[in-house]
C-alpha positions in Angstrom: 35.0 18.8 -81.9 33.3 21.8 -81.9 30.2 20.4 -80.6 32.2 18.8 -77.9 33.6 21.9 -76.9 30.4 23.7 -76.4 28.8 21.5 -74.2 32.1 21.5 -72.0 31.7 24.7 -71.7 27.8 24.5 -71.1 28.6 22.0 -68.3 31.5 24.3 -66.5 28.9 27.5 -66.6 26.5 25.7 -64.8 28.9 24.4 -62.3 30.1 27.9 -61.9 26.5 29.0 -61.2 25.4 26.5 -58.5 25.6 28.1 -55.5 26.0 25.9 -52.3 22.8 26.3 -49.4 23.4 24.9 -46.2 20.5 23.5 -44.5 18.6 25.5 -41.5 19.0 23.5 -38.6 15.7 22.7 -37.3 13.7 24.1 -34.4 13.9 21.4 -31.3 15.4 19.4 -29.5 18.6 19.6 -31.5 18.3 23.2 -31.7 21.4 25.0 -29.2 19.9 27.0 -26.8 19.8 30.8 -26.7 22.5 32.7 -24.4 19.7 32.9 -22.1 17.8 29.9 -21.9 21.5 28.7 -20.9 21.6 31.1 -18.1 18.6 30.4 -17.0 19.1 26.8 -17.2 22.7 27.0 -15.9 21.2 29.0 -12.7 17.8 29.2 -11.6 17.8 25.6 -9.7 21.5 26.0 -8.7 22.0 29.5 -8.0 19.0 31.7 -7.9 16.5 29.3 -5.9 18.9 29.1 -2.9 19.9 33.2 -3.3 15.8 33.5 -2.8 15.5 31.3 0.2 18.8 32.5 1.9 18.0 36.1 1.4 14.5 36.5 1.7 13.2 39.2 4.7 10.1 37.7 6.3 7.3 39.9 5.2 5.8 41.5 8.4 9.6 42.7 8.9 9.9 44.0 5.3 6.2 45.9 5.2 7.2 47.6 9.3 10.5 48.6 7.3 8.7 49.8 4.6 7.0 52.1 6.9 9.7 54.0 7.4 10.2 54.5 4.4 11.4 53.6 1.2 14.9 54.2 1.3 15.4 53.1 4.7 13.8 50.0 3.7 16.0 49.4 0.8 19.5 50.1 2.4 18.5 47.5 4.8 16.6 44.8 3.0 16.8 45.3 -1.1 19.2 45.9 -4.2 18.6 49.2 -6.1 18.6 48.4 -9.8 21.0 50.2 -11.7 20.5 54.5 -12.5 18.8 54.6 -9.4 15.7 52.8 -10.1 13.5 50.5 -8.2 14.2 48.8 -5.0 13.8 45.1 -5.1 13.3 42.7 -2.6 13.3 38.9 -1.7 10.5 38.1 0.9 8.6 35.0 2.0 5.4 34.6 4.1 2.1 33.0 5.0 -1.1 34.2 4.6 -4.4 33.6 3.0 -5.8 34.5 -0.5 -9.1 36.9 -0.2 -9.3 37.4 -4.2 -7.8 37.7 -7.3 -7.8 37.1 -11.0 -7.3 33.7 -12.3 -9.1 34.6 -15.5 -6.6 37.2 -17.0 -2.9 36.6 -19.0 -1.5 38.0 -16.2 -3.3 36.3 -13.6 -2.9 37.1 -9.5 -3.9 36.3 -6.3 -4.4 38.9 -3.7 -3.2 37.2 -0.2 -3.8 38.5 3.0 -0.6 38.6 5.4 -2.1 40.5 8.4 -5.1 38.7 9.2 -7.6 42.0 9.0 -9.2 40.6 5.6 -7.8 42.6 3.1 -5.1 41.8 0.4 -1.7 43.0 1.5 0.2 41.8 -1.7 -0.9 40.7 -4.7 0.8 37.1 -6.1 2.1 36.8 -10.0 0.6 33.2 -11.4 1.3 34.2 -15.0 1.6 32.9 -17.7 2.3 36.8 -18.2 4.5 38.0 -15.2 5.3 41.7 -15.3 8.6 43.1 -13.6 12.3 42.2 -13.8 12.5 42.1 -10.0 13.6 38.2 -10.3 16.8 39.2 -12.2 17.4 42.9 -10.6 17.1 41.1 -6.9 19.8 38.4 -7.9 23.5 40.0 -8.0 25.0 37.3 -10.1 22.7 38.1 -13.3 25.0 41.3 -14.0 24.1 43.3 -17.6 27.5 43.6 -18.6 26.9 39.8 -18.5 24.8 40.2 -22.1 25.2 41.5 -25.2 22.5 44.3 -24.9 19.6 46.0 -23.4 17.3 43.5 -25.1 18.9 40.0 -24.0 19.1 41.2 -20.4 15.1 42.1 -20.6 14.8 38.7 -22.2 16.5 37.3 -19.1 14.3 39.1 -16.9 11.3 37.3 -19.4 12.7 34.3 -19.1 13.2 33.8 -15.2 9.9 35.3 -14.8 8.2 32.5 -17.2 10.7 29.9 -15.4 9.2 30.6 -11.7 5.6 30.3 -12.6 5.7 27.2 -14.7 6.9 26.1 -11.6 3.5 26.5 -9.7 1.3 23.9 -8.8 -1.9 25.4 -8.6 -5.4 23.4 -8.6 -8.1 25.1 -10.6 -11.0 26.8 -9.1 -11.5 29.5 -6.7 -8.9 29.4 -3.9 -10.3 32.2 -1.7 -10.0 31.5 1.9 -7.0 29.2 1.2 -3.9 29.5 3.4 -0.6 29.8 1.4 3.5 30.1 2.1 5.1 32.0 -0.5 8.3 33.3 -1.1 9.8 35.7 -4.0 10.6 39.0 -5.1 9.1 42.2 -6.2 10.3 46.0 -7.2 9.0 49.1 -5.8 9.5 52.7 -6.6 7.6 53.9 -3.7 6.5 52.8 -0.4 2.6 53.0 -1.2 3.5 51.2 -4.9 1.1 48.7 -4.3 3.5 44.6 -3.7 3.4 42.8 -7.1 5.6 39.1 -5.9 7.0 36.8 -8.8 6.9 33.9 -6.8 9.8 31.1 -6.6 7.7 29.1 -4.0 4.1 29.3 -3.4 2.2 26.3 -1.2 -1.3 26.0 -0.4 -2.1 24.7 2.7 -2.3 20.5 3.4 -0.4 20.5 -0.4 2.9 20.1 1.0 
């Protein structure tokens, strides 16, 4: 009886001890997404795509504003991020590429609009895309939108990575190549030198 009553109790402290895990769900496709990668999903076909093309100042206008200066420029043509910060704009153009660098992270092409030879802006091709002017030049991505300072930069991240795994680009050297583009970029000044994320960028005869 005694015996009996030991191992009863044996059994009900090691019951008592077990502790329940539940089971990681597993990275992919099951996986929810982030608050982001929702947003992004949720918008960037549907929302920001169309803002770009609709908005977008044609970029011999947007430089001869620019000229004038900065904040002239921006009161007609851009959205001021938050505090006071940089001016961003949407713009779209032609032109042709007279350099770059393909073999960096954060790889560019320099296009030039004006026809005189020399780069006028230089073209994002990523993978790493610096610059949140994507997300600052869109009005519907608003910060109070997201839980904190990081998740909104992650936005910015994230539509960034979005538009240039977009790109279609063939390898090589494409100097002397005529392109369309159209995007968005942030300056502080009027000499800042034009640094596009591009949301559409064509080469010529690959349309």
């Amino acid at each position: 009886m005694i015996r009996t009553l030991l191992l009863c109790l044996s059994a009900t402290a090691l019951l008592t001890g077990c502790k329940i895990v539940q089971k990681a769900p597993q990275d992919g496709a099951d996986a929810p997404a982030s608050h982001v990668e929702q947003v992004v999903l949720d918008s960037y076909e549907t929302q920001l795509l169309p803002h770009v093309s609709a908005a977008a100042v044609e970029f011999g206008t947007l430089r001869a504003a620019l000229a004038g200066g900065l904040e002239a420029a921006g009161a007609a043509h851009g959205i001021q991020a938050a505090g006071g910060g940089a001016w961003n704009f949407l713009t779209r153009g032609e032109g042709m590429i007279v350099g770059g660098d393909r073999e960096s992270r954060a790889a560019t092409l320099d296009v030039d609009a004006d026809g005189d030879g020399a780069g006028d802006l230089q073209i994002q091709i990523g993978p790493i895309v610096r610059g949140t002017a994507l997300r600052d030049a869109a009005p519907f991505y608003v910060f109070t939108d997201f839980k904190d300072q990081i998740e909104f930069a992650d936005l910015a991240r994230a539509l960034n990575s979005r538009a240039t795994a977009d790109l279609a680009l063939p390898g090589g050297d494409l100097t002397g190549r005529s392109v369309a583009f159209e995007g968005a970029f942030a300056l502080r000044s009027a000499t800042d030198p034009i640094l596009l994320v591009p949301t559409r960028l064509v080469l010529e005869d690959s349309e």
